[in-house]
C-alpha positions as CSV (number, residue, x, y, z in Angstrom):
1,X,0.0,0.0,0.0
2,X,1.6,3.1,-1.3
3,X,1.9,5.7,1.4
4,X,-0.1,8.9,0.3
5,X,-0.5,11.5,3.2
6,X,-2.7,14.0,1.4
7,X,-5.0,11.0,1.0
8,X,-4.7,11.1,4.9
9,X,-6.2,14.7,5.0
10,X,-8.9,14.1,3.1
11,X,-10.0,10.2,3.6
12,X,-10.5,7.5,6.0
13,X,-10.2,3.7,5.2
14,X,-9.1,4.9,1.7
15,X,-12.8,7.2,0.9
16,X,-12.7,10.4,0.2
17,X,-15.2,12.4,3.3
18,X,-17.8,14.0,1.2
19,X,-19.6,16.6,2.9
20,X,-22.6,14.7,2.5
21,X,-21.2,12.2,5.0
22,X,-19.8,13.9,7.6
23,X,-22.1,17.0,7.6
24,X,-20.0,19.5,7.4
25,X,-17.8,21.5,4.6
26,X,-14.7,21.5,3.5
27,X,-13.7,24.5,5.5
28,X,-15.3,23.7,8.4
29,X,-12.7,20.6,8.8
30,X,-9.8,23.1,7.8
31,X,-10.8,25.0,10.5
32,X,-10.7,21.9,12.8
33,X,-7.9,21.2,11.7
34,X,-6.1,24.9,12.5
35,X,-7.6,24.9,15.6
36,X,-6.1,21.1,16.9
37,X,-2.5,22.3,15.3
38,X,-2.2,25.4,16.9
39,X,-3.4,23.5,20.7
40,X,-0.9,20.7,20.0
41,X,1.8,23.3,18.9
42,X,1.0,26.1,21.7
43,X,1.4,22.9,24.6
44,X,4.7,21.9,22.9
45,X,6.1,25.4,22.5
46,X,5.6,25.9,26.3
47,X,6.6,22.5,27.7
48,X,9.9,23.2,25.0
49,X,10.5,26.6,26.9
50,X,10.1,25.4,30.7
51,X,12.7,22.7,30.0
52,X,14.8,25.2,28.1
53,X,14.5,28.1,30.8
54,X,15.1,25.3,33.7
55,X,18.3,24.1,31.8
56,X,19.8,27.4,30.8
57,X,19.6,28.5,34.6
58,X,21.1,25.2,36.0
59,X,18.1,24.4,38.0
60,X,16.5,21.3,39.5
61,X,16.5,19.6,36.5
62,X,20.3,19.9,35.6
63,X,20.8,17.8,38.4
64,X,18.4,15.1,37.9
65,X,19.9,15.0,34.2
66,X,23.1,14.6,35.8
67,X,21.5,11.8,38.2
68,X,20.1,9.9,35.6
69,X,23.3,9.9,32.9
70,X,25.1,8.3,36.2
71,X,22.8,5.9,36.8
72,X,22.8,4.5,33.9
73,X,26.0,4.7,32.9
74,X,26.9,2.8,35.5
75,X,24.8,0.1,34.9
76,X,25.8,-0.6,31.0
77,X,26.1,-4.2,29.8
78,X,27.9,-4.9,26.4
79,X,24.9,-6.9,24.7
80,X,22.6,-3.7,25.7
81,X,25.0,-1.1,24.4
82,X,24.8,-3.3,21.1
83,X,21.3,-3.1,20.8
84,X,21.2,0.7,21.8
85,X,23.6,1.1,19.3
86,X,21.8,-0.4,16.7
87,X,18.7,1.9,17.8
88,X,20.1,5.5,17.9
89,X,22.3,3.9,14.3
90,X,19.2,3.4,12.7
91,X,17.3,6.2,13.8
92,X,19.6,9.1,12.8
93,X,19.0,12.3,11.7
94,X,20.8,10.9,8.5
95,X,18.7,7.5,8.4
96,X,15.4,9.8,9.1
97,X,16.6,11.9,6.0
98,X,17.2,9.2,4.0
99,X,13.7,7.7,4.8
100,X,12.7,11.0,4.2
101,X,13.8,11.5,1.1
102,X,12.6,8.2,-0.1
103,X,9.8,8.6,0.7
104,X,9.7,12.1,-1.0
105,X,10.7,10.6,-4.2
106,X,8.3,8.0,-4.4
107,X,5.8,10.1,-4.1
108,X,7.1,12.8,-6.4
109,X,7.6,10.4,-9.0
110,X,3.5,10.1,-8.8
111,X,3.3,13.8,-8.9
112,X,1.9,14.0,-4.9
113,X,3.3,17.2,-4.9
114,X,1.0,17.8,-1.5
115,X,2.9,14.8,0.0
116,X,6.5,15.8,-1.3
117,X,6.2,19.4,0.3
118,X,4.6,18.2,3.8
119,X,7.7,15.5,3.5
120,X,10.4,18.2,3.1
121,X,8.6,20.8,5.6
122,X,8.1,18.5,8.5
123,X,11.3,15.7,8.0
124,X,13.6,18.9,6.0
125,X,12.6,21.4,8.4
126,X,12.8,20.2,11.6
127,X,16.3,18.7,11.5
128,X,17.0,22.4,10.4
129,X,15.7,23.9,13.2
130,X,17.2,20.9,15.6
131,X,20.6,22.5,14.3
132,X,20.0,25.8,15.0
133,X,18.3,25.5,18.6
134,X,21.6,22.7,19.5
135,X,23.9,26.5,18.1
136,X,21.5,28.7,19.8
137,X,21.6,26.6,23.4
138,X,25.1,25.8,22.9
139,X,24.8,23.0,25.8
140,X,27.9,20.4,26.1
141,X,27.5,16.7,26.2
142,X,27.2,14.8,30.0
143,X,30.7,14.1,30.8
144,X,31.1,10.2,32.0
145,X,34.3,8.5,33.4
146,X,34.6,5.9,30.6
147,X,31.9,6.9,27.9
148,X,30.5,4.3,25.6
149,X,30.2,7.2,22.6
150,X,32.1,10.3,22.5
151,X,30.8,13.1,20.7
152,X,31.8,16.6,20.3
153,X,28.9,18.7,18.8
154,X,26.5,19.6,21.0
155,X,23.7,18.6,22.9
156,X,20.0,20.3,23.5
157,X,17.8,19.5,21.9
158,X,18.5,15.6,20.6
159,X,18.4,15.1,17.0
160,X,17.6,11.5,16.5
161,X,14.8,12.3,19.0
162,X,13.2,15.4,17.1
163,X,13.8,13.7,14.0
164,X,12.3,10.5,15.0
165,X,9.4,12.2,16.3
166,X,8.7,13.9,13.4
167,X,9.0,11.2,10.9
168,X,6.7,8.5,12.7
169,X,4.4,11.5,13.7
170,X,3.9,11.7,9.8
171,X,3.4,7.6,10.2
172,X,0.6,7.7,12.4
173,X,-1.7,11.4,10.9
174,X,-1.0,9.1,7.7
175,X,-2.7,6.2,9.1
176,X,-5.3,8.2,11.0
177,X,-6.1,9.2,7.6
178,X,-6.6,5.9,6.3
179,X,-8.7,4.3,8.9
180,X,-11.4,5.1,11.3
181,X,-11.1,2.1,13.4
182,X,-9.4,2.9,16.9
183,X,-7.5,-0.3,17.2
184,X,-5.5,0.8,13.9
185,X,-5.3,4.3,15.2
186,X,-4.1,3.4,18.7
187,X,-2.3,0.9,17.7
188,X,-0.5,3.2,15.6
189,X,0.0,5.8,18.2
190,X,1.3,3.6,20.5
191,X,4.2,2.1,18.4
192,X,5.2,5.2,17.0
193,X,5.5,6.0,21.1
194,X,7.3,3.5,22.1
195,X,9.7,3.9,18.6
196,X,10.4,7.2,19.8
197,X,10.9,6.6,23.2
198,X,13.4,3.2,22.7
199,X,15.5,6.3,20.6
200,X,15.4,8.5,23.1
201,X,16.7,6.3,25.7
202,X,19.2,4.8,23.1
203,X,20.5,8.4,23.4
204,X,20.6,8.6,26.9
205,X,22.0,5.4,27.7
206,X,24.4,5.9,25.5
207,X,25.7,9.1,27.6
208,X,25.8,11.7,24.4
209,X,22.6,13.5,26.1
210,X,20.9,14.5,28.8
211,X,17.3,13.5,30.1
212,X,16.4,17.0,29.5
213,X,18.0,16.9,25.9
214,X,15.5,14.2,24.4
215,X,12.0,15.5,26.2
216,X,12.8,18.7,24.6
217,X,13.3,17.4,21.9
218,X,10.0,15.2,21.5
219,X,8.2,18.8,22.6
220,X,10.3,20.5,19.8
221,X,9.1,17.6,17.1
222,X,5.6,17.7,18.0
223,X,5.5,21.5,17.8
224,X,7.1,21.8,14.4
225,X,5.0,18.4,13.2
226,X,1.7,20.2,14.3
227,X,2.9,24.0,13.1
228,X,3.7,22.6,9.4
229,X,0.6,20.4,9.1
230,X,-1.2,23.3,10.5
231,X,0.1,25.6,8.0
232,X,0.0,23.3,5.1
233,X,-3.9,22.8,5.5
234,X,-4.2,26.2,5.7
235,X,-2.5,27.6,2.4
236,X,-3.1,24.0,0.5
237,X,-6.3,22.5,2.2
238,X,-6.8,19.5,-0.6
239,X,-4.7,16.6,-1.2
240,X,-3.4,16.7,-4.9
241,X,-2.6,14.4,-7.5
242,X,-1.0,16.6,-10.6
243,X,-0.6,20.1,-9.3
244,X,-1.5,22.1,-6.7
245,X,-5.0,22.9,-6.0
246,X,-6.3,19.9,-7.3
247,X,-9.1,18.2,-5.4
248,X,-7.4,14.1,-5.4
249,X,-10.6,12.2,-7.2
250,X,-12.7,9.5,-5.7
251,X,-11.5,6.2,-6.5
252,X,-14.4,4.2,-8.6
């Protein structure tokens, strides 16, 4: 099943919602829509900013980030630093681009142009702004006597998390779209969860961030995820199959 997330706007279980159906117009579910995005994004930007302003003045939460790296640190087994290492290896912010960027392709190649631009806004854009807040925070890695990874760039917010998060964020609004059953949907939900937490303690674990660095950064994904998916309904509200502005067709 091909992956089509401007179908996921506009359909459930793979038919289009008419207005006939769900009683309501177009706009009114753009609207919706607007009004969800900027909720999910105005909790996100405020959670990011509590962490940020905690860890910028060395509060309470330095020091249970500190805590934490210890304690796990010192409780690292060779066959679980294998399997972490696996985890944070293949959820990169290069593996996330390059699943990106398939994906992308794909559906550029079947002229989704909708798809393609909410691929390179949400996957594209959010590493981009990961790399500027990790230069504008400027935060050091936790120093550990005997690290399993070294790293020298720096830390808030986590990459592989905010990437992660974005990427099966897109996952689950994309089967949300396709289906109306909640057992799909929480199903869903929950495994892009627990994806996304496995990476960010990968990360953790691994002592190249703090506690701090990866619930920031899950607050900084789900912001930009719900800001571009926000925006996108509002300046392109249909899913498209040619060109932009092009209602996508029932399916006989």
């Amino acid at each position: 099943m091909a992956i089509d997330f401007e179908t996921a706007m506009i359909s459930s279980a793979g038919k289009p919602r008419t207005h006939q159906a769900v009683g309501e117009s177009p706009r009114q579910r753009g609207r919706g829509r607007l009004v969800c995005a900027s909720l999910v994004l105005l909790l996100a930007v405020t959670g990011f900013a509590a962490i940020a302003q905690n860890v910028t003045t060395g509060a309470s939460l330095s020091v249970l980030d500190v805590h934490v790296a210890q304690w796990l640190h010192q409780r690292a087994t060779p066959h679980l630093t294998s399997w972490m290492m696996a985890v944070t290896t293949l959820n990169s912010t290069l593996a996330v681009s390059i699943y990106g960027a398939a994906i992308a392709f794909y559906q550029g190649w079947h002229r989704r142009w909708r798809c393609v631009a909410t691929i390179i806004a949400c996957v594209g854009g959010g590493l981009l702004l990961n790399d500027l807040l990790k230069h504008a925070f400027h935060r050091g890695r936790p120093l550990l006597d005997h690290p399993l990874l070294t790293l020298e760039t720096t830390s808030f917010p986590s990459g592989h998390v905010a990437g992660s998060t974005v990427f099966y964020g897109l996952l689950v609004v994309w089967i949300f779209g396709r289906t109306q059953q909640w057992r799909w949907r929480l199903s869903a939900a929950a495994i892009a969860a627990a994806a996304i937490a496995l990476v960010a303690f990968s990360r953790v674990y691994l002592g190249v961030h703090f506690l701090s660095d990866v619930v920031a950064a899950f607050a900084e994904g789900v912001g930009w995820l719900a800001l571009c998916l926000g925006a996108l309904a509002a300046v392109w509200p249909h899913g498209d199959v040619g060109k932009p502005g092009s209602v996508a067709k029932a399916a006989p």
